[in-house]
HTML snippet that shows the backbone in 3Dmol.js (N, CA, C, O; Angstrom):
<script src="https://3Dmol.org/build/3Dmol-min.js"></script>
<div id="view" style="width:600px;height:400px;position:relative"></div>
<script>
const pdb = `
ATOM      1  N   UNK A   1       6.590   1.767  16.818  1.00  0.00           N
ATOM      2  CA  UNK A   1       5.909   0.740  16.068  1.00  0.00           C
ATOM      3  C   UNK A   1       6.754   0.389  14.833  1.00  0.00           C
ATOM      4  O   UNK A   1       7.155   1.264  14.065  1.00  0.00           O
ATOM      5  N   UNK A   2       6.943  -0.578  14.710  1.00  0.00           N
ATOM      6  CA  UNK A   2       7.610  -1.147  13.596  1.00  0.00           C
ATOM      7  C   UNK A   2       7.037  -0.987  12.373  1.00  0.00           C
ATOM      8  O   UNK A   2       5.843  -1.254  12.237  1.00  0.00           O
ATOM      9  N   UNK A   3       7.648  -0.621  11.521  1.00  0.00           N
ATOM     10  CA  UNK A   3       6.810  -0.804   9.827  1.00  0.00           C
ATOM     11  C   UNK A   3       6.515  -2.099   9.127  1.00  0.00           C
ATOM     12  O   UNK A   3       7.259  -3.080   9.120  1.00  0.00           O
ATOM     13  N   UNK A   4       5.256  -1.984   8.494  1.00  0.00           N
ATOM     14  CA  UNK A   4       4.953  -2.669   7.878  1.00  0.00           C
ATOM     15  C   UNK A   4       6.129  -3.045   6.589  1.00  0.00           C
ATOM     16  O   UNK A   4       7.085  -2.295   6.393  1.00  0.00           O
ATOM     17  N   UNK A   5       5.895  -4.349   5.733  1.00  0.00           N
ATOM     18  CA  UNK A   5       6.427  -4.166   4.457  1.00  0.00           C
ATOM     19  C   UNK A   5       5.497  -3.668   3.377  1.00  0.00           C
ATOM     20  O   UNK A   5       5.878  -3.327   2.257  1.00  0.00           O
ATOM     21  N   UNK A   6       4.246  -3.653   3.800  1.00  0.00           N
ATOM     22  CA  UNK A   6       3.954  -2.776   2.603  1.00  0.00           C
ATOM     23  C   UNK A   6       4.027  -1.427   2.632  1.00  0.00           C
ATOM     24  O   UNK A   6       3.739  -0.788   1.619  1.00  0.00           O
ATOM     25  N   UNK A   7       4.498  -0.677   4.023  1.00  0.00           N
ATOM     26  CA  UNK A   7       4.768   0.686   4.213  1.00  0.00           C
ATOM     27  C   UNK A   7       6.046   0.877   4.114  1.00  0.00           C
ATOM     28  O   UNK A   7       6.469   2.033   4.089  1.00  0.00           O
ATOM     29  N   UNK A   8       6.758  -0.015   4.052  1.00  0.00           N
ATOM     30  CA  UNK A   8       8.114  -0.129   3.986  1.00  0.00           C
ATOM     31  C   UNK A   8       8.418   0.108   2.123  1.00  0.00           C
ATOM     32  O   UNK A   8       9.194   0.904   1.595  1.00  0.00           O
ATOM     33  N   UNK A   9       7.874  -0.485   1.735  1.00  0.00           N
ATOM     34  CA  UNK A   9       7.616  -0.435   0.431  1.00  0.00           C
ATOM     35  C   UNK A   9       7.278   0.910  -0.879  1.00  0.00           C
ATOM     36  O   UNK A   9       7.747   1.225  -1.972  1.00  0.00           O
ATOM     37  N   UNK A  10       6.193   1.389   0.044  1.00  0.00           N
ATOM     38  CA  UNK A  10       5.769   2.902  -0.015  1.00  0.00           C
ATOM     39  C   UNK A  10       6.754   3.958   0.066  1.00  0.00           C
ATOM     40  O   UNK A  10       6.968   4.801  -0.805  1.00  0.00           O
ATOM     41  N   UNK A  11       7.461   3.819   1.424  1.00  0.00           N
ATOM     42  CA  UNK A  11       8.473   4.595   1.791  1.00  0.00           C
ATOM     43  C   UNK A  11       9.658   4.573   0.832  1.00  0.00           C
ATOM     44  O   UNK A  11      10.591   5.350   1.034  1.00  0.00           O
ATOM     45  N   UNK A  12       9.679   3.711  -0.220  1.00  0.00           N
ATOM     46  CA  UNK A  12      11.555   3.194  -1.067  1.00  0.00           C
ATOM     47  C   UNK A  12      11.028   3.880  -2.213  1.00  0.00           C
ATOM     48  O   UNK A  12      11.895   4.267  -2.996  1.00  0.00           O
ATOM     49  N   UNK A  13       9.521   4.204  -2.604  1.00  0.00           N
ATOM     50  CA  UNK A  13       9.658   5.008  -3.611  1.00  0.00           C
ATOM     51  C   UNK A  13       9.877   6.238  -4.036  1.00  0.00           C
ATOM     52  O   UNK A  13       9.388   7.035  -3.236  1.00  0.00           O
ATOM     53  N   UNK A  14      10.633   7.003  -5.354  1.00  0.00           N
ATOM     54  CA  UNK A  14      11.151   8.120  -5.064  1.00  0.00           C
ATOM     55  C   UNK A  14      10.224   9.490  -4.964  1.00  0.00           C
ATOM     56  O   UNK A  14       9.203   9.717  -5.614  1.00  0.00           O
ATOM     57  N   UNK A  15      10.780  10.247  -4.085  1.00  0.00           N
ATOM     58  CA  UNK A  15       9.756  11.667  -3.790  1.00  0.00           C
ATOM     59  C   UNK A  15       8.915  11.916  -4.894  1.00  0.00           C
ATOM     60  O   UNK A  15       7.704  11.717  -4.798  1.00  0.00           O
ATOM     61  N   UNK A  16       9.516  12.399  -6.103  1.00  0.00           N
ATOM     62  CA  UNK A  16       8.927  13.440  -7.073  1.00  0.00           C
ATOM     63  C   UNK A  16       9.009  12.885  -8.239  1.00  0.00           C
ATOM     64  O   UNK A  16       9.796  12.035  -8.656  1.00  0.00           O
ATOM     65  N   UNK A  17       7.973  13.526  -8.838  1.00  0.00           N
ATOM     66  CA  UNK A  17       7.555  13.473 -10.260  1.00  0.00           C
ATOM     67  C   UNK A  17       6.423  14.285 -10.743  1.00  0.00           C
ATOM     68  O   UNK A  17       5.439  14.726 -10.150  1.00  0.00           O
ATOM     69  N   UNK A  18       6.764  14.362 -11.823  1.00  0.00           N
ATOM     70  CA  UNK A  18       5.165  15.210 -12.447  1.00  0.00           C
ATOM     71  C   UNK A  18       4.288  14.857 -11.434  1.00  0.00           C
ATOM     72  O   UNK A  18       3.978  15.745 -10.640  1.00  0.00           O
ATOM     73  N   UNK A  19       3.573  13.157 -11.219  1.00  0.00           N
ATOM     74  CA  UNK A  19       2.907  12.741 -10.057  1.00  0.00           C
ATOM     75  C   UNK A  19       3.614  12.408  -9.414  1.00  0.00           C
ATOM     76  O   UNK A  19       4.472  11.649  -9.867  1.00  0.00           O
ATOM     77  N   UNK A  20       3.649  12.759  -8.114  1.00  0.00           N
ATOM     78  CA  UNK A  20       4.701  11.957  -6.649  1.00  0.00           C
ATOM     79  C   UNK A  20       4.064   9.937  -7.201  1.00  0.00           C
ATOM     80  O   UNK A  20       3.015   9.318  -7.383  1.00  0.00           O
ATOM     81  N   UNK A  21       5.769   9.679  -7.245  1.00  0.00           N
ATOM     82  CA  UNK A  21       5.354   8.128  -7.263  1.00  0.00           C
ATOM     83  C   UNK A  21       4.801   7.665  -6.196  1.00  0.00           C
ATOM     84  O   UNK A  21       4.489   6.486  -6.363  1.00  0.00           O
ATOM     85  N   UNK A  22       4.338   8.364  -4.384  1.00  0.00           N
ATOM     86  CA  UNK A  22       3.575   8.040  -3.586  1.00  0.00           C
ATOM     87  C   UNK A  22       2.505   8.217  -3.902  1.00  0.00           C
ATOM     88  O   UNK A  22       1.827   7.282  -3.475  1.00  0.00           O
ATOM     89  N   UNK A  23       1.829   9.023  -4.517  1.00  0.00           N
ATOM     90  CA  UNK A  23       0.798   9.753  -4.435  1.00  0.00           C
ATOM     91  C   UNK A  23       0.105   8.578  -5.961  1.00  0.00           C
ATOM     92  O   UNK A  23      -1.003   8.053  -6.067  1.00  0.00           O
ATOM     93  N   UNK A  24       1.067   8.539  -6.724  1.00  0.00           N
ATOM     94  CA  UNK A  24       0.533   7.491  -7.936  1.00  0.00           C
ATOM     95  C   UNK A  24       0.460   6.191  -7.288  1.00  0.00           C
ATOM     96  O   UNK A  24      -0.344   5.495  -7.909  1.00  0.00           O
ATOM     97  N   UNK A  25       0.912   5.638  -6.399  1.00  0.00           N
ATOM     98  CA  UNK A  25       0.914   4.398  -5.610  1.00  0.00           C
ATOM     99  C   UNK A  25      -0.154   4.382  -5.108  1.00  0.00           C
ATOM    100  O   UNK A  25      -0.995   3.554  -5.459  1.00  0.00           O
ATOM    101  N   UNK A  26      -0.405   5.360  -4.088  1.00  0.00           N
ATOM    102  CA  UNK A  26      -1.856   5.070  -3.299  1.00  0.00           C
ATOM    103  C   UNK A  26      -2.813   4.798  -4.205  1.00  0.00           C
ATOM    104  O   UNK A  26      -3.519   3.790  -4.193  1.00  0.00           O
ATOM    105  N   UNK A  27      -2.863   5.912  -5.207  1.00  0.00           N
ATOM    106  CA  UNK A  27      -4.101   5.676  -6.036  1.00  0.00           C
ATOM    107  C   UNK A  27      -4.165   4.648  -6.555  1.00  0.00           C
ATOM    108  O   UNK A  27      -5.331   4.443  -6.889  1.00  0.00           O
ATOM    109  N   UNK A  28      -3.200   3.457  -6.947  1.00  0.00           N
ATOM    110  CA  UNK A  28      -3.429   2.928  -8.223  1.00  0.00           C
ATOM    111  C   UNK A  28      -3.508   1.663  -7.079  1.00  0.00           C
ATOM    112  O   UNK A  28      -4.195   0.706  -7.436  1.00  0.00           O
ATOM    113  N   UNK A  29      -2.782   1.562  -5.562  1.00  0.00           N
ATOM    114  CA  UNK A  29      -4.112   0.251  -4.542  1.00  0.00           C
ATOM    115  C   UNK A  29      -5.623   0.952  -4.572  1.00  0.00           C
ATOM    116  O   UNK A  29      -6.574   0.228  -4.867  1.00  0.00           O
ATOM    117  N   UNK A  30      -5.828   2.241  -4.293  1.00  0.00           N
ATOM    118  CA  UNK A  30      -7.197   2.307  -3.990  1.00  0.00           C
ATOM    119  C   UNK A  30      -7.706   1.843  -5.124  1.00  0.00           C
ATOM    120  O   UNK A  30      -8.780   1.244  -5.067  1.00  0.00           O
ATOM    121  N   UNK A  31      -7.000   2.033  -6.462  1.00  0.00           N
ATOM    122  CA  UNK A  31      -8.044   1.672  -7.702  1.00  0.00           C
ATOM    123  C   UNK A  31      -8.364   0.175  -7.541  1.00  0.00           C
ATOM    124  O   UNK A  31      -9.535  -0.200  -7.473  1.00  0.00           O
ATOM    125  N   UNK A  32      -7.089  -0.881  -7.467  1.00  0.00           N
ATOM    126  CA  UNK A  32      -7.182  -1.918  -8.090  1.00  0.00           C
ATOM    127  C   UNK A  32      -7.695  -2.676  -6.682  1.00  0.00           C
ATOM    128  O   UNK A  32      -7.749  -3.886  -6.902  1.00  0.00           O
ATOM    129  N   UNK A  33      -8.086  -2.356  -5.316  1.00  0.00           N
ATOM    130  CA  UNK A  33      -8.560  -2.694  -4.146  1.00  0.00           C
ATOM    131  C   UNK A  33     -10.203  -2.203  -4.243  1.00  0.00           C
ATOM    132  O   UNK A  33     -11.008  -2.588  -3.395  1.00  0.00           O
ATOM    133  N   UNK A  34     -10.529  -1.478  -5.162  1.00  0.00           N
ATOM    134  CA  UNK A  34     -11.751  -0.426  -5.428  1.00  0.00           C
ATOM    135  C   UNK A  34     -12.237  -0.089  -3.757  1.00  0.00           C
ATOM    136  O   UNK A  34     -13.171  -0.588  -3.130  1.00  0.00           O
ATOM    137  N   UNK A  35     -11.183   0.993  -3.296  1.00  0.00           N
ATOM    138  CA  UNK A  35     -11.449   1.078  -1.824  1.00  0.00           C
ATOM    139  C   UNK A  35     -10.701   3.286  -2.424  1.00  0.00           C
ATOM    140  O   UNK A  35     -10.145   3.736  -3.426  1.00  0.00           O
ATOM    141  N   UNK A  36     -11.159   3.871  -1.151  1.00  0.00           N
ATOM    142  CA  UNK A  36     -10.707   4.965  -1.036  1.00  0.00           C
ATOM    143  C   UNK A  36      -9.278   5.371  -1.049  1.00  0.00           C
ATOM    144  O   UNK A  36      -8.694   4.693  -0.204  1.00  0.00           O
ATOM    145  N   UNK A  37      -8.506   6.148  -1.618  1.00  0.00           N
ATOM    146  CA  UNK A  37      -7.315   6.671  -1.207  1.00  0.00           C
ATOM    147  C   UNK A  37      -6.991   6.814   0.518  1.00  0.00           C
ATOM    148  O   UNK A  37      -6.136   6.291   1.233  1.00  0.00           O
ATOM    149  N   UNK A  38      -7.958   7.651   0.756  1.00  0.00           N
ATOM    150  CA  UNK A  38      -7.685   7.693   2.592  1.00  0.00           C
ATOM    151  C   UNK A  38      -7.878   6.429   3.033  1.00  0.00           C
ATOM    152  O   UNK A  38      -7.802   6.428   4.262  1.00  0.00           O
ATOM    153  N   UNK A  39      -8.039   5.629   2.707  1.00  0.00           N
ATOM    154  CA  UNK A  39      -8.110   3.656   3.508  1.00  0.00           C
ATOM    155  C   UNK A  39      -7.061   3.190   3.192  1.00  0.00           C
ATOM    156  O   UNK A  39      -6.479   2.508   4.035  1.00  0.00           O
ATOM    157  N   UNK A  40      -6.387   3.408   1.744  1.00  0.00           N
ATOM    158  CA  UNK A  40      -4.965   2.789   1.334  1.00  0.00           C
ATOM    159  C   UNK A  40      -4.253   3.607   2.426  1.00  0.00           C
ATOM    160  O   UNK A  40      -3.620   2.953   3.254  1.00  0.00           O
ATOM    161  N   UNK A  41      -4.273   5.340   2.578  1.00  0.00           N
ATOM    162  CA  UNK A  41      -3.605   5.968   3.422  1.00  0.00           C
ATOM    163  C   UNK A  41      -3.600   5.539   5.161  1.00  0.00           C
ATOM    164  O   UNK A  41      -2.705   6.104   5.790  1.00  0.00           O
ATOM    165  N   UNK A  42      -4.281   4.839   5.771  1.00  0.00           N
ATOM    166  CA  UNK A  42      -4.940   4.742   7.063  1.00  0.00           C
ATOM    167  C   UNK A  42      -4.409   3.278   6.829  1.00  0.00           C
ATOM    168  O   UNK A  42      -4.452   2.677   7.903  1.00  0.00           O
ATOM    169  N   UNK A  43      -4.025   2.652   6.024  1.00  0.00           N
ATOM    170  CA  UNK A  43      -3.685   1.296   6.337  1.00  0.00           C
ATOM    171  C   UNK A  43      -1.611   1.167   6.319  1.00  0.00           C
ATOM    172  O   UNK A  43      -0.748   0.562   6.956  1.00  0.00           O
ATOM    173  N   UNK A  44      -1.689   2.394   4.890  1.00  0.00           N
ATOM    174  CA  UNK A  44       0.075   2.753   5.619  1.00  0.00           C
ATOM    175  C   UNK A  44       0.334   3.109   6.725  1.00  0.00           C
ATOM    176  O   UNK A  44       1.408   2.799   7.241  1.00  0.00           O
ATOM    177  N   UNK A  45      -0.545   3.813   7.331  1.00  0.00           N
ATOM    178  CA  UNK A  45      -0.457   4.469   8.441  1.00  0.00           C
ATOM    179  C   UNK A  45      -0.933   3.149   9.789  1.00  0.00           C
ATOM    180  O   UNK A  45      -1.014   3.503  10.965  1.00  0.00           O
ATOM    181  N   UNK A  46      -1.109   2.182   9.513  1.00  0.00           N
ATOM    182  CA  UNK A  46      -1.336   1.071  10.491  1.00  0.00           C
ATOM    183  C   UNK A  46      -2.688   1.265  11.321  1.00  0.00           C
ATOM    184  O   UNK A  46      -2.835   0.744  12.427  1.00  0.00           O
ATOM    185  N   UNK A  47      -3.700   2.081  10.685  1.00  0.00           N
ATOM    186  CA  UNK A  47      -4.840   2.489  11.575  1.00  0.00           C
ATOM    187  C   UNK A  47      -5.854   1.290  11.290  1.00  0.00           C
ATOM    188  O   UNK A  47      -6.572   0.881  12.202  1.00  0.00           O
ATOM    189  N   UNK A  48      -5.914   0.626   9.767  1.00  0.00           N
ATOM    190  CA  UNK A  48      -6.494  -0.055   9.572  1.00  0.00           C
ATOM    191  C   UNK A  48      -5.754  -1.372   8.644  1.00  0.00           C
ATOM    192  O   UNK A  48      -4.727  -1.221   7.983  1.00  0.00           O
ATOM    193  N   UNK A  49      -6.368  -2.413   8.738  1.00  0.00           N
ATOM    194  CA  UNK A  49      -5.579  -3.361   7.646  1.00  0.00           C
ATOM    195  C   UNK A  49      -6.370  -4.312   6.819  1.00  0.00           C
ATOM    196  O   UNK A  49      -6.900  -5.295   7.336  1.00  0.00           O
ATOM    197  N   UNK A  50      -6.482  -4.004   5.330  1.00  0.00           N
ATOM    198  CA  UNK A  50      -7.194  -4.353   4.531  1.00  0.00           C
ATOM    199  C   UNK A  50      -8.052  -5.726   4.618  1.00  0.00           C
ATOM    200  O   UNK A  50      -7.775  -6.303   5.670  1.00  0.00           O
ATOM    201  N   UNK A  51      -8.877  -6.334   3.948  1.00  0.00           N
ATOM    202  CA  UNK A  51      -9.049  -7.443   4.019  1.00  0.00           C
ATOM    203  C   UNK A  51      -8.340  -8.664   2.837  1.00  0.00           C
ATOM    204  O   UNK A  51      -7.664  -8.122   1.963  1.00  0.00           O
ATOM    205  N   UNK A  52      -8.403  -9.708   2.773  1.00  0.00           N
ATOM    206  CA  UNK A  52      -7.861 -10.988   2.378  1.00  0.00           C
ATOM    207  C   UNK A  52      -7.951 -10.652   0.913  1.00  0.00           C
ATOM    208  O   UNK A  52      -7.145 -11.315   0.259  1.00  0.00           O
ATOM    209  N   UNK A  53      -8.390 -10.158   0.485  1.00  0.00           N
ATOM    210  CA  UNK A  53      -8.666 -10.145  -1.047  1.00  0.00           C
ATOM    211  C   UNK A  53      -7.825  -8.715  -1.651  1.00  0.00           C
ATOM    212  O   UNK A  53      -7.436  -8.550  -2.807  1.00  0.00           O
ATOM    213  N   UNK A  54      -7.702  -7.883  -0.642  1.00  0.00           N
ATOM    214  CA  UNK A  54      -6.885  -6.700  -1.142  1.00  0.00           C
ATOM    215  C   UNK A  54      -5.606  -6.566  -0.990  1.00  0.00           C
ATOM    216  O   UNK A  54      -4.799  -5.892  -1.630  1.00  0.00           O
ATOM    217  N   UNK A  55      -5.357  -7.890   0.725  1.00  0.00           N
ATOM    218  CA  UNK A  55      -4.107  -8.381   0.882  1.00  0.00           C
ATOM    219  C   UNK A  55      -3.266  -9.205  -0.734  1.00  0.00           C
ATOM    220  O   UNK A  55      -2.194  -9.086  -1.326  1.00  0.00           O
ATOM    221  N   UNK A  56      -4.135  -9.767  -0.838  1.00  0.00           N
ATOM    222  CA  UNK A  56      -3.657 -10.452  -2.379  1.00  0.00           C
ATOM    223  C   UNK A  56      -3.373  -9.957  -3.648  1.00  0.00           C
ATOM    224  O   UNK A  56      -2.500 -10.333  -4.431  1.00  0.00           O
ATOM    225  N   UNK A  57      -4.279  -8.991  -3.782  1.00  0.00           N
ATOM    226  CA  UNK A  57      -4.458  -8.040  -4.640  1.00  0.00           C
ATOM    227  C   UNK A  57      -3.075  -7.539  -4.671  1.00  0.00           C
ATOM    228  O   UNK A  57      -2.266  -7.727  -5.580  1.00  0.00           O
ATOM    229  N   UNK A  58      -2.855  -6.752  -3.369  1.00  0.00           N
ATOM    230  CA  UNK A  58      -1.237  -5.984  -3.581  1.00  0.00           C
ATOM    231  C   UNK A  58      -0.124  -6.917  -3.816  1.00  0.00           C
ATOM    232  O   UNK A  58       0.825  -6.870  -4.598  1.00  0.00           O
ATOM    233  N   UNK A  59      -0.531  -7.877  -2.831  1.00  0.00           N
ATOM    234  CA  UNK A  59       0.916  -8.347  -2.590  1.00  0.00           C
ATOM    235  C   UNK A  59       1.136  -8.788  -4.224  1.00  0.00           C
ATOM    236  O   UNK A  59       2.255  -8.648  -4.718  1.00  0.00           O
ATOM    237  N   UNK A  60      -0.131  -9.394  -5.132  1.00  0.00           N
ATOM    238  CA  UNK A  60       0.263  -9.633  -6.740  1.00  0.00           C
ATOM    239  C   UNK A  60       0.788  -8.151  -7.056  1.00  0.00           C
ATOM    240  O   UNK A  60       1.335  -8.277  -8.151  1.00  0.00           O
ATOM    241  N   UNK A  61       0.851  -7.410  -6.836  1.00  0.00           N
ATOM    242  CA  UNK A  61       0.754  -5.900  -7.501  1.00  0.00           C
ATOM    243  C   UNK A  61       2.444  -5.287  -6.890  1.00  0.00           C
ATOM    244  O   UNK A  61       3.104  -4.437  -7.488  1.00  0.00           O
ATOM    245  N   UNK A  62       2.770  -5.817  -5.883  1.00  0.00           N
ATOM    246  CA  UNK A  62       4.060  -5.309  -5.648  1.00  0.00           C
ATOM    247  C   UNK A  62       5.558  -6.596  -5.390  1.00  0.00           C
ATOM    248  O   UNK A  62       6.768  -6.462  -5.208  1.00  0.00           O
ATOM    249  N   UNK A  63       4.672  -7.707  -5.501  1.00  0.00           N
ATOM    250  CA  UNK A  63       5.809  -8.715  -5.439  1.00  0.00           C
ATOM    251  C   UNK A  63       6.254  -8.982  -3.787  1.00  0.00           C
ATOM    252  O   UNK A  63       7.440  -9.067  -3.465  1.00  0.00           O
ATOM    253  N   UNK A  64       5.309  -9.080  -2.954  1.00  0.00           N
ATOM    254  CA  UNK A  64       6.122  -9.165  -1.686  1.00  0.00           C
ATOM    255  C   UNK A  64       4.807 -10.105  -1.064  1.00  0.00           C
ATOM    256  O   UNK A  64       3.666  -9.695  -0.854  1.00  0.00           O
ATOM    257  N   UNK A  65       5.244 -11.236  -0.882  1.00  0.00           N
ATOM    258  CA  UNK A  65       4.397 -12.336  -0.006  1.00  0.00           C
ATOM    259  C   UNK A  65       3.039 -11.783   0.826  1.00  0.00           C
ATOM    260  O   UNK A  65       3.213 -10.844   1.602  1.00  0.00           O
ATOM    261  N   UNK A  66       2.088 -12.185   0.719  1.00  0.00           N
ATOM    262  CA  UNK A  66       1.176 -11.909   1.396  1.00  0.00           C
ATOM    263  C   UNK A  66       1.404 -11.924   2.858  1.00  0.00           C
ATOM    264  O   UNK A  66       0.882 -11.126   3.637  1.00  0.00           O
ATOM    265  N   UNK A  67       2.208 -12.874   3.185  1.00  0.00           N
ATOM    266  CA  UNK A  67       2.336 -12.484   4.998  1.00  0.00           C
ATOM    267  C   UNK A  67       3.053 -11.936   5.685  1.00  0.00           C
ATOM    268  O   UNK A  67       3.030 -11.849   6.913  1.00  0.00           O
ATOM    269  N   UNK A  68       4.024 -11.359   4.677  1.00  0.00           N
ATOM    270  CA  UNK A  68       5.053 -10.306   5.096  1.00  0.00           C
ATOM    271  C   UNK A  68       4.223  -8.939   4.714  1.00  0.00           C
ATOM    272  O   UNK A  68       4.945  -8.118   5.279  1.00  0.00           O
ATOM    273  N   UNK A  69       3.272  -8.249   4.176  1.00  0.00           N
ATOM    274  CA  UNK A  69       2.779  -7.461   3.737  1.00  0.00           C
ATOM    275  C   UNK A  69       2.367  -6.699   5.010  1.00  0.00           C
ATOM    276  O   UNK A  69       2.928  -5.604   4.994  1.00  0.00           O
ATOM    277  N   UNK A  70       1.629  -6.850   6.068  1.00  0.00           N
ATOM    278  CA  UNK A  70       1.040  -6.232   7.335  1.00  0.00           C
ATOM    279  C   UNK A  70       1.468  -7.160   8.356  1.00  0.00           C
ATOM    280  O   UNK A  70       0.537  -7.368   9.134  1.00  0.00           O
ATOM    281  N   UNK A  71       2.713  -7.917   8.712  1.00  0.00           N
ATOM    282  CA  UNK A  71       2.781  -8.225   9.964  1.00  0.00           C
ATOM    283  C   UNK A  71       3.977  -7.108  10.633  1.00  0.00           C
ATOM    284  O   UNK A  71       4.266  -7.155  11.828  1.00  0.00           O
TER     285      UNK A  71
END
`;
const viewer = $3Dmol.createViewer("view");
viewer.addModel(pdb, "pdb");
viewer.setStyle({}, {cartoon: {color: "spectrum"}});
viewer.zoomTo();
viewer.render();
</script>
């Protein structure tokens, strides 16, 4: 299965830190999506894919076009 760009995205940030910059990433879509960590996680993971408003949400939040984000 091909990656997403917003998993693609996930993946370029670096391992470690006091907080893993992954681990500060997820949280800070689940915050600003007001959705669960495991749903941000399950949607990197291609199990699920957000709706229209959280699509927007990120794509403002990471700079990468809304329709390149989950195709």
């Amino acid at each position: 299965m091909e990656k997403t760009k917003f998993r693609q995205y996930y993946d370029a940030l670096p391992p470690k830190t006091e907080v893993a910059p992954k681990t500060a990433f997820v949280r800070r879509i689940a915050e600003l999506c007001m959705v669960s960590e495991k749903t941000v996680r399950c949607w990197l993971a291609g199990a699920q894919k957000p709706n229209a408003l959280c699509v927007s949400i990120i794509a403002k939040e990471i700079g990468i076009p809304e329709s390149e984000l989950f195709d």
